[in-house]
N, C-alpha and C positions, 0 to 999 in steps of 0.2 A: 818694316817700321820706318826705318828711315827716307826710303823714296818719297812715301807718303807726307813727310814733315818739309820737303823741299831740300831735300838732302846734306848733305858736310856742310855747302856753303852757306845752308841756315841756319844750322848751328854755329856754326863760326860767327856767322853776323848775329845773332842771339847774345852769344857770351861777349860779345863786344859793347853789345847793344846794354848789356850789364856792366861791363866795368867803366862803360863812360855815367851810367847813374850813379854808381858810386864815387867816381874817381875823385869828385870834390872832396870828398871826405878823408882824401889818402892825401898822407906827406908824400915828400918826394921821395923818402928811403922804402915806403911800402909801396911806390908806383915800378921799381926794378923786379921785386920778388911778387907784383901781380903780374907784369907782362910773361912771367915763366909761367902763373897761375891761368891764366888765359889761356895760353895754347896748350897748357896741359887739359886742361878742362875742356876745351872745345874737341880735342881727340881724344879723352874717355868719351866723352856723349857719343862721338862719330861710331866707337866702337861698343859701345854701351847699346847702342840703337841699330846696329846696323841687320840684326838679324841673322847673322853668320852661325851656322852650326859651332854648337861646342867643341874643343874648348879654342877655339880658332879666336872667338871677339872677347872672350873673357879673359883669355892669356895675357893679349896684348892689354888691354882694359884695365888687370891689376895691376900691370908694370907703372901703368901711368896713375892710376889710384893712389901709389905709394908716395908720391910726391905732391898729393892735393890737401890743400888746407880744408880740413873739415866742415870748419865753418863757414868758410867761402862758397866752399860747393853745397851746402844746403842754402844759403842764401841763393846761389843759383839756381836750383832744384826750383826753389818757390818764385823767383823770377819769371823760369822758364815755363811753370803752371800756368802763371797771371797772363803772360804772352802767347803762349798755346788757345790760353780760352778767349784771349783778344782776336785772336783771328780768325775763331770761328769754330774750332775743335768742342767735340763735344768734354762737357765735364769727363765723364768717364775714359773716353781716350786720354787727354792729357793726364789725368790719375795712373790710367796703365803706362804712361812712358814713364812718368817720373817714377814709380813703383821700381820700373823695369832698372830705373839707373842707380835706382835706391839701394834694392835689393843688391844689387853686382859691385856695388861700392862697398856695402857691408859687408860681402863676403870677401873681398880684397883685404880683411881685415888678417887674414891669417898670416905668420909668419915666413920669409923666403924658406926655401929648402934647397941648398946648393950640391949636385952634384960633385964629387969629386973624381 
């Protein structure tokens, strides 16, 4: 999935490409804890999308899950839709990725469980 999207470095320039439309709208004490939201975000998608057999992309993917603002990342989700089908993806592909990030962020919703 993700070769096909132009790889990490699309994503990356994606999620950036997001938080400078927002950015007017952020003080300067929410522009510290989006730069952490950023690169947490653009490395769930990486691992979100990358296609790696389980639970290889999902492991890492929850680790980073736990520390994304909810709201953010659905704002990004529907960014990333509108952007997807800007450059030409079809409706139904861009639905399956975001599905795909959808899905694996909701399941991140479980509890740690620490080994002792």
């Amino acid at each position: 999935m993700l070769a096909g999207l132009g790889g990490r470095q699309f994503l990356s320039r994606t999620v950036g490409e997001f938080y400078q439309a927002i950015g007017k709208y952020m003080s300067s004490e929410d522009s510290a804890e989006h730069d952490k939201q950023h690169s947490r975000q653009a490395q769930f998608l990486t691992h979100a999308l990358a296609g790696e057999p389980e639970p290889t992309h999902s492991a890492r993917a929850c680790f980073l899950a736990r520390g994304l603002n909810p709201a953010l990342f659905e704002a990004l989700l529907e960014f990333l839709d509108a952007r997807l089908l800007e450059l030409g993806f079809t409706p139904a592909m861009s639905d399956q990725l975001v599905r795909t990030a959808t899905d694996l962020f909701d399941r991140c919703d479980e509890p740690l469980s620490i080994a002792c």
